[in-house]
Each structure stands twice: as structure tokens, then as C-alpha cells.
C-alpha positions, 0 to 999 in steps of 0.5 A: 581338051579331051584330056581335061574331060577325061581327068574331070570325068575320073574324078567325078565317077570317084566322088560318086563311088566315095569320098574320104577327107582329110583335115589335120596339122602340121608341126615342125621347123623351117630353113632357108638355103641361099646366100646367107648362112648354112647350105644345109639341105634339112637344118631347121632354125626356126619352128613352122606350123599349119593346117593341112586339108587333103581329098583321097580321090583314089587309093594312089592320089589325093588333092591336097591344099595346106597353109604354112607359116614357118620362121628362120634363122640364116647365121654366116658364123654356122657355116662351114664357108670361110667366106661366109664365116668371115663375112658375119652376116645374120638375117631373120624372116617368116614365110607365110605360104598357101600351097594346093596340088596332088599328092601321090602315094607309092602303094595302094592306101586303102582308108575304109578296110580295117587294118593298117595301111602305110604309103611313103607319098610325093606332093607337089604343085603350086604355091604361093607365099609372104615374106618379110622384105630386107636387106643388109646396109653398108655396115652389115646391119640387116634393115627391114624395108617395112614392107611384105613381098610375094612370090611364088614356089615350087614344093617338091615334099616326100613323105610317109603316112600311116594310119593310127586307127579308124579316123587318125593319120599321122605322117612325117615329110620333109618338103623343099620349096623352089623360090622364084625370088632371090631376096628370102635372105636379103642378098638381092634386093630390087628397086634402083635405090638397093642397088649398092646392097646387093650381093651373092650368086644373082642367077640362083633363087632362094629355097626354103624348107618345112619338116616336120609331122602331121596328124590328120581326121579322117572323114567321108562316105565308104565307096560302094562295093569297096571301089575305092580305087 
């Protein structure tokens, strides 16, 4: 309990000394790494967009909040597994995610003194998110469930931000995000009526993957006495 105090008690006393905003964009493409298609870390096959919402509480973190949507493509025939390959699966789905944690910047990032200021950053915390619900027949034809499902995620991002002038920021990052599902390329289906149509490791989850760029408006009150710490 003491801690907690202690932590909201920092974050009040840096409201009170100054307050900068961020909200902007962001634009990339999404992947998918699971049971289907291409293992590749970072190989976007569909484009991902959103918004992004950040409050610079101190020169070294801020709290951040974003909504996400992103589509991919995991094709068997791309990958570099023969089994995969010889198998010829091919799925689609879209992910809609809300995500909200503490990005954290490796130097001091001032935005209230003149000048540049650049910082490579870590995020991470919780997200939550939608996905189409699928799975592959007997015949190797992927069928769509006619339902969403939900689950949520690890985001594990590292990026790097600099800023352009007075109010914009752009920023490049790449940001993995460990599911607590292994059904994002349809290989693991639940409910005793999929049963027959499962398939792939059933003790490793999915991931999913957003890179790309982002541009954000700065805005808030200067810190008293430049205490933007």
C-alpha cells in the first residue's frame, strides 16, 4: 500500500509541476507468428492503423494508451518449412486491439527546451483485443465460425522517437504482442464440435506483430522552473 501511495503521489506532484500530451497516428503493417505460414519475426503481410494517446509524466516515462487494427495474411506455400510448404494452408484474420501501459525512454526526453530531443523507448503493459474465429475443414479449406473471440495480450514494442519541432514527434517501433490464445491462425480451435480440426504445437500461443511509424501533436502547460523531470 505504501508503494502504490508513493507512485500516485510522484505522479501528482508531476501533474502539478507540468503536463505534455501526446496524441497522433499509426501506420504500418501487421504479422502473425504461429502454426501457419512464415515464422518470421517482423514480415508484415497485411497494413495496421490507429491512434495513439500518450501523457509525458517525467522526462523518462510516459503513460501511454493506443487502439489498433491491423490485417494478415499466413500462407504455408511462403514458408521456408517443408512441412508447411507441403501442407498448403493459407488463413486471413484482422485483429482489433486497446492496449494501455508505460513507455519508457532510455535518455532524458525534454519536450519544452528548444532544440532536438531523440530517445529510443521500450512499452509495455496490457492489452486486450478481437479476432476473427476460424478454422481449417477436413479438406484444408479455412471456414469462418461467423463469430469474434477475445483475448488478451502481452506487447512487448522497442522504438525510437524524435522531435520534428515545437508540437510534432515522429517515431518508428516495432511491437510483439504475446497472445494467451492459440487460435489467431486457426489451428486450435475450442468447443468439442472442432475437436477433429485441430492441429500444430497446442502448448505455444500465438504472437501477432505491428511495425510501422508514428506521428504525434504535442500539447500541455511548460513545468514550472523547468522541472520536467
Amino acid at each position: 500500500m505504501r508503494f502504490f501511495l508513493a507512485v500516485l503521489l510522484a505522479l501528482v506532484y508531476s501533474g502539478v509541476n507540468g503536463q505534455t500530451y501526446e496524441v497522433g497516428l499509426f501506420a504500418g503493417g501487421a504479422n502473425n507468428i504461429g502454426d501457419v505460414g512464415r515464422t518470421n519475426f517482423i514480415m508484415p503481410s497485411g497494413p495496421a492503423f490507429g491512434g495513439i494517446f500518450k501523457w509525458n509524466v517525467s522526462q523518462r516515462y510516459a503513460w501511454r494508451g493506443s487502439i489498433i487494427y491491423g490485417e494478415f495474411t499466413a500462407d504455408d506455400s511462403k514458408s521456408n518449412m517443408s512441412s508447411r510448404m507441403d501442407r498448403g494452408y493459407k488463413m486471413d484474420n484482422n485483429v482489433l486491439e486497446v492496449s494501455a501501459g508505460l513507455e519508457f525512454n532510455f535518455v532524458e526526453y525534454n519536450l519544452h527546451r528548444l532544440g532536438p530531443a531523440f530517445t529510443p523507448y521500450l512499452y509495455t503493459g496490457v492489452t486486450y483485443f478481437r479476432y476473427g474465429y476460424h478454422y481449417f475443414d477436413d479438406l484444408g479449406h479455412l471456414q469462418d465460425a461467423g463469430q469474434k473471440d477475445g483475448a488478451f495480450a502481452i506487447p512487448m514494442t522497442v522504438g525510437a522517437k524524435l522531435r520534428l519541432n515545437q508540437f510534432l514527434i515522429a517515431g518508428a517501433e516495432i511491437g510483439a504482442r504475446y497472445t494467451f490464445t492459440d487460435n489467431l491462425d486457426a489451428s486450435n480451435p475450442s468447443g468439442s464440435n472442432f475437436q477433429d480440426f485441430k492441429f500444430g504445437n497446442s502448448l505455444s500461443d500465438d504472437w501477432y506483430v505491428f511495425s510501422g511509424i508514428t506521428l504525434t501533436y504535442t500539447f500541455g502547460r511548460k513545468p514550472c522552473q523547468d522541472s520536467f523531470r
